[in-house]
C-alpha positions as CSV (number, residue, x, y, z in Angstrom):
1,X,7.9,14.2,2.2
2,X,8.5,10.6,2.2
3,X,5.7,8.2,1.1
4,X,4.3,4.7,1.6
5,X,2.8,3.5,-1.9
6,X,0.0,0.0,-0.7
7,X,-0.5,-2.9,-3.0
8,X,-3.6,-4.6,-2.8
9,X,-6.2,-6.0,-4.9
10,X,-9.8,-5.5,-5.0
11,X,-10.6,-8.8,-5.2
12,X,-10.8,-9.7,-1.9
13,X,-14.5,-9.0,-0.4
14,X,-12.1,-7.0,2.7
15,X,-10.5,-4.6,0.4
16,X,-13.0,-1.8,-0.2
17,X,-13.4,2.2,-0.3
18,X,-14.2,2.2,3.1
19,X,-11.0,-0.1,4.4
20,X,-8.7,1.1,1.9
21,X,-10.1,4.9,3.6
22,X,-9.5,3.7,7.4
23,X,-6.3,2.0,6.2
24,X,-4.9,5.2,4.9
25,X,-5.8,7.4,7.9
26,X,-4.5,5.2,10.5
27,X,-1.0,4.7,8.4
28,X,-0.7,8.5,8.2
29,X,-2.0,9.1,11.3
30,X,0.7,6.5,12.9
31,X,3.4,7.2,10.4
32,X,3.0,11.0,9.6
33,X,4.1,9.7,6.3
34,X,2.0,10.3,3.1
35,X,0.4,7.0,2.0
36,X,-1.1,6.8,-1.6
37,X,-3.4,4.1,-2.5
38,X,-4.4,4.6,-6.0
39,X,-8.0,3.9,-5.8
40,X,-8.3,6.7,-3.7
41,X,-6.1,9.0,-4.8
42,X,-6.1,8.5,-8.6
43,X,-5.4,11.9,-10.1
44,X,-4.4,10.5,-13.7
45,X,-6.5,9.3,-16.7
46,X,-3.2,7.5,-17.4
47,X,-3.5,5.2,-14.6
48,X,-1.0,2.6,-15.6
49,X,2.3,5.4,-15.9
50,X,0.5,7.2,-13.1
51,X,0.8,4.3,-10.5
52,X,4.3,3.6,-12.0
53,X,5.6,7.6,-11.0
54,X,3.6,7.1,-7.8
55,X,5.7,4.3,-6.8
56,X,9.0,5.3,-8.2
57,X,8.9,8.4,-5.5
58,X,7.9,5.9,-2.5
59,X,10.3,4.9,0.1
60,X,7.6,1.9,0.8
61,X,5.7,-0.5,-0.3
62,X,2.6,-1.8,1.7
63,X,1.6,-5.2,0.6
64,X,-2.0,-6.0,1.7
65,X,-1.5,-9.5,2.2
66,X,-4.8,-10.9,0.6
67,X,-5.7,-14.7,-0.6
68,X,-5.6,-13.1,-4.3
69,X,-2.6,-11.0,-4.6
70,X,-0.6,-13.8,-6.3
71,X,-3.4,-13.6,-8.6
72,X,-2.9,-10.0,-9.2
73,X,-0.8,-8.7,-12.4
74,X,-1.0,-5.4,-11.3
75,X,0.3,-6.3,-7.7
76,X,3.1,-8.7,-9.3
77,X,3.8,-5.9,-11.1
78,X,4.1,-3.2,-8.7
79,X,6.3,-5.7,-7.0
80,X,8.6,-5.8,-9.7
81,X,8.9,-2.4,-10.1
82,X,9.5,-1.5,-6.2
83,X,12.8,-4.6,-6.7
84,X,13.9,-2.0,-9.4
85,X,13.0,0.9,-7.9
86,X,15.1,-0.7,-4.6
87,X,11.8,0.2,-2.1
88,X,11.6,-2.0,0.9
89,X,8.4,-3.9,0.6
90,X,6.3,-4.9,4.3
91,X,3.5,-7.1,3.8
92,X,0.9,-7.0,6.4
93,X,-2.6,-8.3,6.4
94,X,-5.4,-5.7,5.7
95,X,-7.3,-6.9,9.6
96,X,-3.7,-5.7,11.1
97,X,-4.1,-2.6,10.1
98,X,-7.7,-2.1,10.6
99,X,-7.5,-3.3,14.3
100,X,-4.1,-2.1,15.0
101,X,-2.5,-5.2,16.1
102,X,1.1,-5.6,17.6
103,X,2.3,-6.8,14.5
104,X,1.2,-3.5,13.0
105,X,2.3,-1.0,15.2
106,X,6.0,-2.9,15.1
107,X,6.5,-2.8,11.7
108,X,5.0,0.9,11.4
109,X,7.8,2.0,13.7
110,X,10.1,1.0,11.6
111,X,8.5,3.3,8.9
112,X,8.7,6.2,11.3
């Protein structure tokens, strides 16, 4: 099954359970493509080598483009390892996805 690993940082005040949630159901619902976003899916006490196996079996990365992911080790890091990994990264702001913009449902069709 392929799958669409998201990047994103908490620290923007639009990045919560409940958008991370609707964010996940309308990828897979869109896609029909398993999307793991670690804060909701978390199934390791070894979080760091668990999100490093997560995205080393991802055929994408989702960036949710946020003011702070610049600011984000972990993101800059996930980055990193989807260049070595060689996953195609999309970046798309969080509000695309929530109210299913054009933008949105053009690059999604490309994840199809």
């Amino acid at each position: 099954m392929r799958k669409i690993f998201v990047s994103y940082t908490t620290r923007s005040s639009e990045i919560n359970i409940k958008n991370l949630e609707l964010i996940k159901e309308k990828l897979e619902r869109f896609t029909n493509v398993y999307v793991y976003i670690e804060l909701l899916d978390k199934n390791s006490s070894k979080k760091q080598e668990n999100v490093i196996n997560e995205l080393s079996t991802s055929d994408y990365l989702l960036l949710l483009d946020t003011e702070y992911i610049d600011k984000s080790i972990w993101v800059q890091l996930e980055l990193e390892y989807a260049l070595i990994f060689n996953i195609p990264v999309t970046k798309l702001k969080p509000s695309f996805i929530l109210e299913e913009t054009q933008e949105y449902i053009h690059t999604m069709k490309k994840i199809k």
